[in-house]
PQR file of N, CA, C, O and H, with PARSE charges and radii, in Angstrom:
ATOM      1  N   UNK A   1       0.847  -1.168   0.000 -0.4000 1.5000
ATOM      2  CA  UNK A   1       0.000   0.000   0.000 -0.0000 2.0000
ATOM      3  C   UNK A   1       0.898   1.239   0.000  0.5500 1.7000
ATOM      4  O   UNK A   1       1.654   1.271   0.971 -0.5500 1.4000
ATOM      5  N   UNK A   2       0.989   2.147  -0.750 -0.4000 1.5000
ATOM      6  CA  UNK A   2       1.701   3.272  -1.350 -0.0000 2.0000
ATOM      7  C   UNK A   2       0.248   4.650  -0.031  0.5500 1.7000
ATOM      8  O   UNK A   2      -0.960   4.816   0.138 -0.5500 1.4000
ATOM      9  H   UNK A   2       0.375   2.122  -1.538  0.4000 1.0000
ATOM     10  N   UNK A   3       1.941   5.350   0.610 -0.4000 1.5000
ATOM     11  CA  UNK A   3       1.533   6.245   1.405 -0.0000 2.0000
ATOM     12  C   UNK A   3       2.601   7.604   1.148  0.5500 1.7000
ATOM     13  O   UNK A   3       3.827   7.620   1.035 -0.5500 1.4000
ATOM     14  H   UNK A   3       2.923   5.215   0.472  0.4000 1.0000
ATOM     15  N   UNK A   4       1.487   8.841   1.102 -0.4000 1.5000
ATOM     16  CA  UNK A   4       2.143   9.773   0.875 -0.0000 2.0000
ATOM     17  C   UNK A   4       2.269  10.101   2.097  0.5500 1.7000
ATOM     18  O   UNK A   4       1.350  10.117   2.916 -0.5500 1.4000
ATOM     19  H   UNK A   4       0.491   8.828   1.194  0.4000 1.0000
ATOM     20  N   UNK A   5       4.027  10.535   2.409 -0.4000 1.5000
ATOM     21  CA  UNK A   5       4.520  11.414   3.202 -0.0000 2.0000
ATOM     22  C   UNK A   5       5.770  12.353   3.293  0.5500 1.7000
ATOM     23  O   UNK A   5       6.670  12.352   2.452 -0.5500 1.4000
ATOM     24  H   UNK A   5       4.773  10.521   1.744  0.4000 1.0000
ATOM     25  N   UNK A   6       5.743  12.934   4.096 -0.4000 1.5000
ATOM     26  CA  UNK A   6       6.844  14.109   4.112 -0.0000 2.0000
ATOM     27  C   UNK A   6       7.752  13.617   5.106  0.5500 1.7000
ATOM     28  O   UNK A   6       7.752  13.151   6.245 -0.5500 1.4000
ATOM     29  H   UNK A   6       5.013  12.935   4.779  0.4000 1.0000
ATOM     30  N   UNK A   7       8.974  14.108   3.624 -0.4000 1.5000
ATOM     31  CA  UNK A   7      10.468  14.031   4.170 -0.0000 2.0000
ATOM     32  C   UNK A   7      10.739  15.244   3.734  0.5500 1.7000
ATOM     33  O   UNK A   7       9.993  16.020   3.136 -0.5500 1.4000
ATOM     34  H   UNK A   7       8.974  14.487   2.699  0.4000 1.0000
ATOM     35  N   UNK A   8      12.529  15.461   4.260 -0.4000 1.5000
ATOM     36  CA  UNK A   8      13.249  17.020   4.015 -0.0000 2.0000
ATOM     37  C   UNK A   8      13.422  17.094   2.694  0.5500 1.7000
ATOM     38  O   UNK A   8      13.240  15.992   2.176 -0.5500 1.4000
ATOM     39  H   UNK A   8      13.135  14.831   4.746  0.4000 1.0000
ATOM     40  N   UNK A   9      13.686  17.897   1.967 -0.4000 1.5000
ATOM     41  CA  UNK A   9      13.932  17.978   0.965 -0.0000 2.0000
ATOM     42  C   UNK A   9      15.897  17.457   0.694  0.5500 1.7000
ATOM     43  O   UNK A   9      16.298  17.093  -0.411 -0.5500 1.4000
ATOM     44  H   UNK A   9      13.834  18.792   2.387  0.4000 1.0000
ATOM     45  N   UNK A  10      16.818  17.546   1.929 -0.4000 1.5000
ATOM     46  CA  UNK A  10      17.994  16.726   1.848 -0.0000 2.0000
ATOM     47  C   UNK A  10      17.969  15.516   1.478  0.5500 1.7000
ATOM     48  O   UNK A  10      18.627  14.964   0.596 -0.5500 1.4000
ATOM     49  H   UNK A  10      16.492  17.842   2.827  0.4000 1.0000
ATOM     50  N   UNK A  11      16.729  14.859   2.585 -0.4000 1.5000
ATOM     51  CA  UNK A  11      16.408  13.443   2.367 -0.0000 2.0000
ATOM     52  C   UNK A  11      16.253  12.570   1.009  0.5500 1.7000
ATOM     53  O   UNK A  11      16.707  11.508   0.582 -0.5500 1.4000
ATOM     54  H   UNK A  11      16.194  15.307   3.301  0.4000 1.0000
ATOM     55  N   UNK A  12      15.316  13.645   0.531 -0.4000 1.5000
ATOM     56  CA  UNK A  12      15.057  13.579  -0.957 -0.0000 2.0000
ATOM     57  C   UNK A  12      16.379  13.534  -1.649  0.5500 1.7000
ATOM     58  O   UNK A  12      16.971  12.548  -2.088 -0.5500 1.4000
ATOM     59  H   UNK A  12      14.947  14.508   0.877  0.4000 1.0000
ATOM     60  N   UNK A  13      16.685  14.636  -1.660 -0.4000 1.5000
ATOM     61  CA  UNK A  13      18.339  14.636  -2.419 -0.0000 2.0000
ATOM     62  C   UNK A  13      19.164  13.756  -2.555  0.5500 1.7000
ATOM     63  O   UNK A  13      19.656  13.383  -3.620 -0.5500 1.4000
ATOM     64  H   UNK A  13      16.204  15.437  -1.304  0.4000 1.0000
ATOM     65  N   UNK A  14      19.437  13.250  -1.214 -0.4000 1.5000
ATOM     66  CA  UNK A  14      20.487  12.267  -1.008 -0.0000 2.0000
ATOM     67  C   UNK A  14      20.291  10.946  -1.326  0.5500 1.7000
ATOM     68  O   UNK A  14      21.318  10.318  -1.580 -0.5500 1.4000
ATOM     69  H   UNK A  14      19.038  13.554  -0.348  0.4000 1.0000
ATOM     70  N   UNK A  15      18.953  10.190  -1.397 -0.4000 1.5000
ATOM     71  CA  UNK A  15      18.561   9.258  -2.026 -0.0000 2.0000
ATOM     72  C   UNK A  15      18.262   9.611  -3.442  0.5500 1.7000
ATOM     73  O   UNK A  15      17.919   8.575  -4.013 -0.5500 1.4000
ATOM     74  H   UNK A  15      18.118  10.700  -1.191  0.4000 1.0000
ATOM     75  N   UNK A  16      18.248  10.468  -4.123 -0.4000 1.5000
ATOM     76  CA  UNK A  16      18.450  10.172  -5.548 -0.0000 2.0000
ATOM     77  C   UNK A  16      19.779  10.301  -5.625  0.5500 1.7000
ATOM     78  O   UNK A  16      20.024   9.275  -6.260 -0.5500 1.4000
ATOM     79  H   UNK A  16      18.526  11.309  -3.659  0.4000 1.0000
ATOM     80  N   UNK A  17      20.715  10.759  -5.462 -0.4000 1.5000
ATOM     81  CA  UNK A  17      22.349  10.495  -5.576 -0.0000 2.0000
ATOM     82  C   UNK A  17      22.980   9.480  -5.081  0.5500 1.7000
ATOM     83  O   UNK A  17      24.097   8.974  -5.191 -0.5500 1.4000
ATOM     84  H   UNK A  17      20.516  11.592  -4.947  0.4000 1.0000
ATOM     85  N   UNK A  18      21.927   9.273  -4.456 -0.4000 1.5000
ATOM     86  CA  UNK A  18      22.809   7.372  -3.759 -0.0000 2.0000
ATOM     87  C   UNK A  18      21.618   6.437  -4.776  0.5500 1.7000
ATOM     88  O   UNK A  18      22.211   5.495  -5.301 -0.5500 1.4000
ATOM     89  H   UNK A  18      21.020   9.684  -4.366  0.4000 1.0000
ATOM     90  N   UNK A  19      20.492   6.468  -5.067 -0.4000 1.5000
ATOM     91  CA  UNK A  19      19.977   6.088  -5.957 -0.0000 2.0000
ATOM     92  C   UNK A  19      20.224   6.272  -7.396  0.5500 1.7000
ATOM     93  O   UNK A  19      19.614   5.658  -8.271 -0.5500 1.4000
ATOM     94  H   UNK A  19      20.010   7.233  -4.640  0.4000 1.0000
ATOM     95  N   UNK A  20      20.883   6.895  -7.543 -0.4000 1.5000
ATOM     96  CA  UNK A  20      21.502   6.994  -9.180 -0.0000 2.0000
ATOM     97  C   UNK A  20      23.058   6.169  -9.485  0.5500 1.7000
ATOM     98  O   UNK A  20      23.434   5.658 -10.540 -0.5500 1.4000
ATOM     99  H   UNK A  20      21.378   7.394  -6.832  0.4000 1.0000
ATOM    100  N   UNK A  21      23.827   6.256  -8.068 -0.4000 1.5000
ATOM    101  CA  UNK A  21      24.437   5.306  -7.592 -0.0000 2.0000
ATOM    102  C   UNK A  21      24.377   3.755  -8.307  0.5500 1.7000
ATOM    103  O   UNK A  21      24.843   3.276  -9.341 -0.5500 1.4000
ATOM    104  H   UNK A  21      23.522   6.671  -7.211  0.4000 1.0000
ATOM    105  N   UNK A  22      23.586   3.265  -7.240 -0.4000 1.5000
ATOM    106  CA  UNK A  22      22.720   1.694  -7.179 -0.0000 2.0000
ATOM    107  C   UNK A  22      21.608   1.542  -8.244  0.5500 1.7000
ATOM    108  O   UNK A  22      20.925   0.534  -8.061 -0.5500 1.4000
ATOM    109  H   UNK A  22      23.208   3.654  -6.400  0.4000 1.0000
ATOM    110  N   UNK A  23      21.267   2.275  -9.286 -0.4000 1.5000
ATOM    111  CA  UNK A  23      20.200   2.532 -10.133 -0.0000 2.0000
ATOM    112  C   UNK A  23      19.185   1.824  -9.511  0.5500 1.7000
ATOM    113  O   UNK A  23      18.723   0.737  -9.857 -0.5500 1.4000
ATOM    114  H   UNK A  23      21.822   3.093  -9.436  0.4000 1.0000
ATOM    115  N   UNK A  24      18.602   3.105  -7.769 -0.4000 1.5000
ATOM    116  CA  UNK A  24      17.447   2.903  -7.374 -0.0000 2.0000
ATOM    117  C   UNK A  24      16.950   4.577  -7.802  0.5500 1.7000
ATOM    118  O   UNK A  24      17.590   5.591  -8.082 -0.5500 1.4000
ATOM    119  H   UNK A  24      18.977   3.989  -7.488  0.4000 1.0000
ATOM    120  N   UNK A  25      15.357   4.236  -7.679 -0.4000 1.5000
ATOM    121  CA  UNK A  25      14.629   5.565  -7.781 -0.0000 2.0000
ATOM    122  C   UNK A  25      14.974   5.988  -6.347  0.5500 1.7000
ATOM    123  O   UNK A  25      15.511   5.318  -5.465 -0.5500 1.4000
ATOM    124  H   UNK A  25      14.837   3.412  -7.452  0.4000 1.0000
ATOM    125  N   UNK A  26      14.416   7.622  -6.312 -0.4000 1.5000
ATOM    126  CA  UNK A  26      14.864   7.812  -4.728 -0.0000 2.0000
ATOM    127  C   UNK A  26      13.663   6.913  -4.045  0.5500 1.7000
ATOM    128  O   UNK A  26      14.303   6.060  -3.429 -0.5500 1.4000
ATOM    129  H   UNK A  26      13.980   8.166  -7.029  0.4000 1.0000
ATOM    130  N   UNK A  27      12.624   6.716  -3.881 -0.4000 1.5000
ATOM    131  CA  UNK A  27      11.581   6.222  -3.657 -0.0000 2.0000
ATOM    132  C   UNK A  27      12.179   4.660  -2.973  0.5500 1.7000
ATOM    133  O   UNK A  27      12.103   4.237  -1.819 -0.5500 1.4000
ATOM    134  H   UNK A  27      12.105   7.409  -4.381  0.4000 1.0000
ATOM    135  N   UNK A  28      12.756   4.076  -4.150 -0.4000 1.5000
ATOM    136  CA  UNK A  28      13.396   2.995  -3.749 -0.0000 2.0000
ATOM    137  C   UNK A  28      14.506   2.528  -2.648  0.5500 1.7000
ATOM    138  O   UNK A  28      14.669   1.530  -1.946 -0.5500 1.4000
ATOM    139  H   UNK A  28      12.818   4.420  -5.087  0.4000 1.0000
ATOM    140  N   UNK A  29      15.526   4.385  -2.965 -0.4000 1.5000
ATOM    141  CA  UNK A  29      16.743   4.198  -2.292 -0.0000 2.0000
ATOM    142  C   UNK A  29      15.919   4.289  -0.592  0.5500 1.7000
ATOM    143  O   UNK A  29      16.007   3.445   0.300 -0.5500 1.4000
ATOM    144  H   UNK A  29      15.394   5.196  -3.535  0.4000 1.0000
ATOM    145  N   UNK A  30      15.477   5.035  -0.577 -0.4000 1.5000
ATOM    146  CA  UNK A  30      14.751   5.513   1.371 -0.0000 2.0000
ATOM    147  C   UNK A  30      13.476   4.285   1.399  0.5500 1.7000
ATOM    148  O   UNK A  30      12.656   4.364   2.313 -0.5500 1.4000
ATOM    149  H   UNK A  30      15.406   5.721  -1.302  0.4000 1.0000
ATOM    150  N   UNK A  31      13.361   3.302   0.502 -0.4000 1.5000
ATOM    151  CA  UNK A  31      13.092   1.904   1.212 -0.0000 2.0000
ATOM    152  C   UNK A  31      14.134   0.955   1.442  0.5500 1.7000
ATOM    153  O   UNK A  31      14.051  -0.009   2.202 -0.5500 1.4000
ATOM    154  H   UNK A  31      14.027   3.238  -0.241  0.4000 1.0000
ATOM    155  N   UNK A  32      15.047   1.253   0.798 -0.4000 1.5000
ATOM    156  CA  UNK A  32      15.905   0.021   0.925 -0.0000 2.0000
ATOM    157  C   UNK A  32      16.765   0.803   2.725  0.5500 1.7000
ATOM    158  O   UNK A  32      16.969   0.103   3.718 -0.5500 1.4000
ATOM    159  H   UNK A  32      15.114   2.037   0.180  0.4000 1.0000
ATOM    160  N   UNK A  33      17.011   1.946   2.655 -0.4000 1.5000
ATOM    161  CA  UNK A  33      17.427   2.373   4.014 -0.0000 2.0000
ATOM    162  C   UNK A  33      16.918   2.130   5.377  0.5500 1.7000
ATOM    163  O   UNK A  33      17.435   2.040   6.491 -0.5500 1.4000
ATOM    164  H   UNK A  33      16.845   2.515   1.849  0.4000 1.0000
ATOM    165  N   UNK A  34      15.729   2.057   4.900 -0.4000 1.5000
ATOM    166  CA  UNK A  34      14.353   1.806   5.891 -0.0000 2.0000
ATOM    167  C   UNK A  34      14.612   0.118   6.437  0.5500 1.7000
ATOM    168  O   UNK A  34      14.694  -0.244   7.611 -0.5500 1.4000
ATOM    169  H   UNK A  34      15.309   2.130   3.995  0.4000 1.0000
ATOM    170  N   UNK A  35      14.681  -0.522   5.527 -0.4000 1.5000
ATOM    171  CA  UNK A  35      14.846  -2.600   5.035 -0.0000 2.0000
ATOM    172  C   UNK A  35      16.079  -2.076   6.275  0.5500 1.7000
ATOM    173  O   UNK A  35      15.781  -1.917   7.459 -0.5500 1.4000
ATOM    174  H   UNK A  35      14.614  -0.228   4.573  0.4000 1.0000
ATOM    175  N   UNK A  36      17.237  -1.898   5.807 -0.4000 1.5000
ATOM    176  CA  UNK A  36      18.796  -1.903   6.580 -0.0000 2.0000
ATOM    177  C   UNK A  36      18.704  -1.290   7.697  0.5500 1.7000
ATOM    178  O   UNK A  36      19.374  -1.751   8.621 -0.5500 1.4000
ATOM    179  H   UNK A  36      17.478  -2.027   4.845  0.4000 1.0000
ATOM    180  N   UNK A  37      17.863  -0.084   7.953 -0.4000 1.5000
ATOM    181  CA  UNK A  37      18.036   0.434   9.597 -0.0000 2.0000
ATOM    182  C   UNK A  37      17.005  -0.376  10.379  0.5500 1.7000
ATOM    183  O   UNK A  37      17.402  -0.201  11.531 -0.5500 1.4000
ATOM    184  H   UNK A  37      17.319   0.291   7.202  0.4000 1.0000
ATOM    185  N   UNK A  38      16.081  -1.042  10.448 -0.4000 1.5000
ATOM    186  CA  UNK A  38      15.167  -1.737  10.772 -0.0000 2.0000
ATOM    187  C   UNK A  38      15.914  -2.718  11.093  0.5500 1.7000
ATOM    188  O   UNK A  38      16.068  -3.042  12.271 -0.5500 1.4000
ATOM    189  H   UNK A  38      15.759  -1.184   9.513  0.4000 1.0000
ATOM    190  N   UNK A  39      16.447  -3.292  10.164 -0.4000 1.5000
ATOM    191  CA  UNK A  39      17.105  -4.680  10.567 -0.0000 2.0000
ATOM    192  C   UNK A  39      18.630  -4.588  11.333  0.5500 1.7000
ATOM    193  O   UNK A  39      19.312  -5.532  11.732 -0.5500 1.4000
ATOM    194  H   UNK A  39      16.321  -3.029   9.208  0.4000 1.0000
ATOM    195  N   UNK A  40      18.831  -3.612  11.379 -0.4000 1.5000
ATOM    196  CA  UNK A  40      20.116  -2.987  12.395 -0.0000 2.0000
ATOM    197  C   UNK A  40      19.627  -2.819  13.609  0.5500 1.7000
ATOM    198  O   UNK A  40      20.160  -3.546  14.447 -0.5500 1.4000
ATOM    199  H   UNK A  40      18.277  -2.845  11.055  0.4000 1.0000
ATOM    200  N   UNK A  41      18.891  -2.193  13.956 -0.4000 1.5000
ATOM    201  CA  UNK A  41      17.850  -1.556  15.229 -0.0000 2.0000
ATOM    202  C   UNK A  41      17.388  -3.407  15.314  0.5500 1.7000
ATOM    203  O   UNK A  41      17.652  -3.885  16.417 -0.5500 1.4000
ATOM    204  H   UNK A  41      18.458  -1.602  13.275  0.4000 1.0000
ATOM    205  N   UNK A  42      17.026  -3.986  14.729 -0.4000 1.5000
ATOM    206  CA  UNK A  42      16.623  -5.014  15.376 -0.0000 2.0000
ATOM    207  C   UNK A  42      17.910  -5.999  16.137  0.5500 1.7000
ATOM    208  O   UNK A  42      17.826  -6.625  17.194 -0.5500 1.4000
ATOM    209  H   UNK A  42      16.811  -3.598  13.832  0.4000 1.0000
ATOM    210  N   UNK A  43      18.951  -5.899  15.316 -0.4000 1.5000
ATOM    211  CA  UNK A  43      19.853  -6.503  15.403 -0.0000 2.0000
ATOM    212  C   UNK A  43      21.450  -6.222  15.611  0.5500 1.7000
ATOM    213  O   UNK A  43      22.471  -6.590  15.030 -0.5500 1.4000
ATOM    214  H   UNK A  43      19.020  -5.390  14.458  0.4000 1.0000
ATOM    215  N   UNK A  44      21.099  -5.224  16.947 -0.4000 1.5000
ATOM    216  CA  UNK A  44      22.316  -3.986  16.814 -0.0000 2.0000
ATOM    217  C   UNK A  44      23.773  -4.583  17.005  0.5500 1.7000
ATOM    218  O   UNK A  44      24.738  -3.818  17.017 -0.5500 1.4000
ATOM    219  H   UNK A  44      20.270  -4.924  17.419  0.4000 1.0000
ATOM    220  N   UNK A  45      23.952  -6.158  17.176 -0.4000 1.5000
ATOM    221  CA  UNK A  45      25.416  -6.562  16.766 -0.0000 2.0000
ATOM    222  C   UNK A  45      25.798  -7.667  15.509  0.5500 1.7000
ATOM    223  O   UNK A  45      26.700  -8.490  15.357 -0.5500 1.4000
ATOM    224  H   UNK A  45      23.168  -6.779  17.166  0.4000 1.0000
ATOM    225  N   UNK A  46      24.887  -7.332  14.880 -0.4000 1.5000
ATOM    226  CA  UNK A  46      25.555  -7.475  13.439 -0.0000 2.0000
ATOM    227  C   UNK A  46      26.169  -6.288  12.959  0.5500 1.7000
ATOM    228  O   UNK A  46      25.902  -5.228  13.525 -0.5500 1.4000
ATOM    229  H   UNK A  46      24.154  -6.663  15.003  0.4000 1.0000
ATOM    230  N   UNK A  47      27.033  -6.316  11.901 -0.4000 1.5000
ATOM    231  CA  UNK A  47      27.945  -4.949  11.389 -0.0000 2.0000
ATOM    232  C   UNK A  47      26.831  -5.116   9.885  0.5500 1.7000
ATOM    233  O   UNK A  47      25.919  -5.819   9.450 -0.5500 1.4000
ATOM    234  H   UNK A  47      27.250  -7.177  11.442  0.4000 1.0000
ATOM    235  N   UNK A  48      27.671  -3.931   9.531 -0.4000 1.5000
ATOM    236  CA  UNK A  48      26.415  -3.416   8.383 -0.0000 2.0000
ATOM    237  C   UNK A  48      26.677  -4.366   6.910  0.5500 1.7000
ATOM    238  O   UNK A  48      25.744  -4.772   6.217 -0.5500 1.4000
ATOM    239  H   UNK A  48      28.412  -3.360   9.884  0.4000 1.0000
ATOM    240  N   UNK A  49      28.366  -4.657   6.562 -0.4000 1.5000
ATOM    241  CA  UNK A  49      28.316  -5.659   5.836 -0.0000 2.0000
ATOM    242  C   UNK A  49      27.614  -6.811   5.939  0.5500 1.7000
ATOM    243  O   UNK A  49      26.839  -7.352   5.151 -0.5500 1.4000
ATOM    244  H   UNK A  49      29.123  -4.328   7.125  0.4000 1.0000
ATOM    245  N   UNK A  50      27.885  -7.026   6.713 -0.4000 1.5000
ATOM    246  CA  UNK A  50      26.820  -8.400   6.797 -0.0000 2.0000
ATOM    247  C   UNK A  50      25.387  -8.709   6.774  0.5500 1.7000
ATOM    248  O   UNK A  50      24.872  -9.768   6.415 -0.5500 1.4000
ATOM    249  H   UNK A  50      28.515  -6.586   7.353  0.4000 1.0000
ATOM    250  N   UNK A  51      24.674  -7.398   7.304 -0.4000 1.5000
ATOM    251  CA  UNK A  51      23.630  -7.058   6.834 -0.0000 2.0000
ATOM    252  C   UNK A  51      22.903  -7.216   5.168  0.5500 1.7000
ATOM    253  O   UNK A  51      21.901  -7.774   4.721 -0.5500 1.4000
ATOM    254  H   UNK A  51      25.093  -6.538   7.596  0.4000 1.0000
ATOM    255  N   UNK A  52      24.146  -6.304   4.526 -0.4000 1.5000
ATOM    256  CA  UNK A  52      23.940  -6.339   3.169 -0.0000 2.0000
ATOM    257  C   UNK A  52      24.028  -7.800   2.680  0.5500 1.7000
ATOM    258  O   UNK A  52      23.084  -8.495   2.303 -0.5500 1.4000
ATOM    259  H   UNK A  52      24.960  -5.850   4.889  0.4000 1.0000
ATOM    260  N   UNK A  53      25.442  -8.171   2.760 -0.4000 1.5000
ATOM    261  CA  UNK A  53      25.141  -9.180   2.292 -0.0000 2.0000
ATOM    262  C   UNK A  53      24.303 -10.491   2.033  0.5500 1.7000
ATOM    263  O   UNK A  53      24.142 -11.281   1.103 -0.5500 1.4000
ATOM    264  H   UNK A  53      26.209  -7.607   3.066  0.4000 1.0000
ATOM    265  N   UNK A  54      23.703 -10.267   3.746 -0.4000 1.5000
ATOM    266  CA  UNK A  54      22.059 -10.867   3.811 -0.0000 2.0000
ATOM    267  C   UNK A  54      21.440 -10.979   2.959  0.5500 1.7000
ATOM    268  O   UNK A  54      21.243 -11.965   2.249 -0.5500 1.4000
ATOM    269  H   UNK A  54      23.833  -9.625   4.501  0.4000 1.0000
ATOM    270  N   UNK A  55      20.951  -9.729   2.906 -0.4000 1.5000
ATOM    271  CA  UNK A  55      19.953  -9.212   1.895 -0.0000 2.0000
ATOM    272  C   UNK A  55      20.310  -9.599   0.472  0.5500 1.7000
ATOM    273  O   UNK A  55      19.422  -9.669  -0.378 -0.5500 1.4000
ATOM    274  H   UNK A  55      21.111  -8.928   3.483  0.4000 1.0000
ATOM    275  N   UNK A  56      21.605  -9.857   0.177 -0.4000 1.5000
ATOM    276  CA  UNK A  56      21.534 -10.176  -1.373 -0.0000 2.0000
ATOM    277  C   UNK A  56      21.888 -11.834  -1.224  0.5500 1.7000
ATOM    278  O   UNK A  56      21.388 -12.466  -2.155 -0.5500 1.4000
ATOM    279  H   UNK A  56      22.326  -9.800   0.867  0.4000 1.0000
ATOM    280  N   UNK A  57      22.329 -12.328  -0.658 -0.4000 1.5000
ATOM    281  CA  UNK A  57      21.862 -13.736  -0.143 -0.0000 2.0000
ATOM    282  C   UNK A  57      20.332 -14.187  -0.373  0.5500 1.7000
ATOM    283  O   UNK A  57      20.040 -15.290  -0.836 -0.5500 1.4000
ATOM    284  H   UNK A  57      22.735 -11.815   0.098  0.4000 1.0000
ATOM    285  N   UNK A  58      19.639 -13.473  -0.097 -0.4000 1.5000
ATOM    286  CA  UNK A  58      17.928 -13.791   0.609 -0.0000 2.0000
ATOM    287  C   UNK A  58      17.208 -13.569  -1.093  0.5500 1.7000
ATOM    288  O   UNK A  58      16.485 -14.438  -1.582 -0.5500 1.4000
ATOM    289  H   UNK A  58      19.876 -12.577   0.279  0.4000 1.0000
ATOM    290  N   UNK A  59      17.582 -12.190  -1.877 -0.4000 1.5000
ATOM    291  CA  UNK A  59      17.585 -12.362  -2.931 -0.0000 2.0000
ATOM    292  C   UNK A  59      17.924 -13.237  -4.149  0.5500 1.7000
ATOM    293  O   UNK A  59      17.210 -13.570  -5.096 -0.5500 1.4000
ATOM    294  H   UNK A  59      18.169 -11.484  -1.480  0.4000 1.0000
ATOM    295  N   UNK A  60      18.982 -13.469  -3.917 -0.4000 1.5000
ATOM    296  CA  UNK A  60      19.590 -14.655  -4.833 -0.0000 2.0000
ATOM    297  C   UNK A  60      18.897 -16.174  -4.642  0.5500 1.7000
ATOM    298  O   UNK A  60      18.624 -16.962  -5.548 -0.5500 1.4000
ATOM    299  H   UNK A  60      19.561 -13.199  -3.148  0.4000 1.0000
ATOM    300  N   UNK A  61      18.674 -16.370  -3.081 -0.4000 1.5000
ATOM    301  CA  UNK A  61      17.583 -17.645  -2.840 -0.0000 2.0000
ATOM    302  C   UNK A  61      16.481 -17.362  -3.469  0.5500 1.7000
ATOM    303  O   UNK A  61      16.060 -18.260  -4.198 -0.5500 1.4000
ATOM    304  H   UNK A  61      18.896 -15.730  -2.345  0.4000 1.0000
ATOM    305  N   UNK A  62      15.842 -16.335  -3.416 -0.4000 1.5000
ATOM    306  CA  UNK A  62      14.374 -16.259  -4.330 -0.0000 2.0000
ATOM    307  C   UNK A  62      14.488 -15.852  -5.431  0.5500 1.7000
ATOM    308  O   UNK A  62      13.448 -15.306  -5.799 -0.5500 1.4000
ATOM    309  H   UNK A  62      16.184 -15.605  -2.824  0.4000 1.0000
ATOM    310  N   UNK A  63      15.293 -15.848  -6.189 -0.4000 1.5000
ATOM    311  CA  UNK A  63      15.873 -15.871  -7.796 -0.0000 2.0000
ATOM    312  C   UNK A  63      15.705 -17.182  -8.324  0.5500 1.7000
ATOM    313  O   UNK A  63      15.182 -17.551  -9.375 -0.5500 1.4000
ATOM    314  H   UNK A  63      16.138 -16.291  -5.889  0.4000 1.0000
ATOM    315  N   UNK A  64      16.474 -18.087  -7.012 -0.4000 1.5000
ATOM    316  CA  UNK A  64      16.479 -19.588  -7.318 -0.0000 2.0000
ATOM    317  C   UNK A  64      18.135 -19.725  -7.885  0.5500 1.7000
ATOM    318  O   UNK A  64      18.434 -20.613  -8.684 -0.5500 1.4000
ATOM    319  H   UNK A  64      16.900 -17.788  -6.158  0.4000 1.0000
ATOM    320  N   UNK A  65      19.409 -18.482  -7.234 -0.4000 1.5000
ATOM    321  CA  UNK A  65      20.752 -18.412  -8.069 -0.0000 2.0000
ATOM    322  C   UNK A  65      21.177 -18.959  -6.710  0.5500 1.7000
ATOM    323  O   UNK A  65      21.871 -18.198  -6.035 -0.5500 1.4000
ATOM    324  H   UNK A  65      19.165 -17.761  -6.585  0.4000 1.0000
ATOM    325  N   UNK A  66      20.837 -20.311  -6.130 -0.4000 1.5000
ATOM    326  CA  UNK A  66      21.665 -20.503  -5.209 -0.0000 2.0000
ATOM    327  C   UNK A  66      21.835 -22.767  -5.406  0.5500 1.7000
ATOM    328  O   UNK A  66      21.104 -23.562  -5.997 -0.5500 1.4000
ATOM    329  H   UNK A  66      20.273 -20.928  -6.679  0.4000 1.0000
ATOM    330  N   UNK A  67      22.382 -22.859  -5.057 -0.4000 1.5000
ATOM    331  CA  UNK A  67      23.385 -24.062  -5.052 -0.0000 2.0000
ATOM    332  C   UNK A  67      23.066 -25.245  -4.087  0.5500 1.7000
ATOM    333  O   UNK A  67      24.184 -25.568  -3.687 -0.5500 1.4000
ATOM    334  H   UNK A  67      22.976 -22.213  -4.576  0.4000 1.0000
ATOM    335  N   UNK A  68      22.192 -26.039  -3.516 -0.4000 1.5000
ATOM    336  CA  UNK A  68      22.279 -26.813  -2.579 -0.0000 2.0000
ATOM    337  C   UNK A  68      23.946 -26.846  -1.934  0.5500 1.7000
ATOM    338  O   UNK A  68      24.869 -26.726  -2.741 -0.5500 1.4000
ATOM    339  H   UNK A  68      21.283 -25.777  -3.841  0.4000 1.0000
ATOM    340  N   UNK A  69      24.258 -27.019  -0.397 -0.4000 1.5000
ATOM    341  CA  UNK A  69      25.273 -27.725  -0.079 -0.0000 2.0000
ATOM    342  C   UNK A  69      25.628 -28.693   0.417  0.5500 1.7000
ATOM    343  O   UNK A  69      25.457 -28.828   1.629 -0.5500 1.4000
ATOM    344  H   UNK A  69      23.509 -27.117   0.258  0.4000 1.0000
ATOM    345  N   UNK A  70      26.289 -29.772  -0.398 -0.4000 1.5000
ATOM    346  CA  UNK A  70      26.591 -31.160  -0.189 -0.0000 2.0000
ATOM    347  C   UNK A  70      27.818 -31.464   0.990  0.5500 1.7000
ATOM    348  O   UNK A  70      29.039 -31.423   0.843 -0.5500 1.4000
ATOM    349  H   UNK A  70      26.429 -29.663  -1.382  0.4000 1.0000
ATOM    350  N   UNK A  71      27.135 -31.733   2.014 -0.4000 1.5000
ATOM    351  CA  UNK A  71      28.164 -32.153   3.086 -0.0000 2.0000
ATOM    352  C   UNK A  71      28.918 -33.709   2.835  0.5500 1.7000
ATOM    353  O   UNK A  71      28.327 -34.728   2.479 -0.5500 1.4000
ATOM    354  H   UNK A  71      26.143 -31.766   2.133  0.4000 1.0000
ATOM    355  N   UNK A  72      30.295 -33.583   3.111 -0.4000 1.5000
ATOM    356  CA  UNK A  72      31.041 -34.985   2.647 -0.0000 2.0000
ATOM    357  C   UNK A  72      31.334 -35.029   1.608  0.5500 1.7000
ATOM    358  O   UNK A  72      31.896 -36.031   1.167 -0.5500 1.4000
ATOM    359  H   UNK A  72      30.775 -32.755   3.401  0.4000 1.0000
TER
END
């Protein structure tokens, strides 16, 4: 469900330059920030790499770009 609200106009800024970055919309970039501080705040001793890399882990499983691992 799509909700209009107000941010700064920096806010704005800075996610389209970090979104032009990562070729996210800003829209996209201040969800994906939202996904990573959420899950930081939930999980305040993980470091932030690892975070990410989660996340593109978790992606790649629901792509179906991941590998069973054969123990032995």
């Amino acid at each position: 469900m799509a909700t209009a609200i107000k941010l700064s106009d920096e806010l704005i800024e800075d996610a389209r330059r970090y979104g032009d970055v990562f070729s996210r919309s800003a829209p996209k970039q201040i969800e994906y920030w939202s996904r990573i501080g959420k899950i930081a705040e939930e999980n305040p001793d993980l470091p932030f790499n690892f975070i990410k890399e989660l996340l593109v882990a978790q992606r790649e499983a629901e792509e179906g770009q991941v590998t069973p691992y054969q123990f032995g």
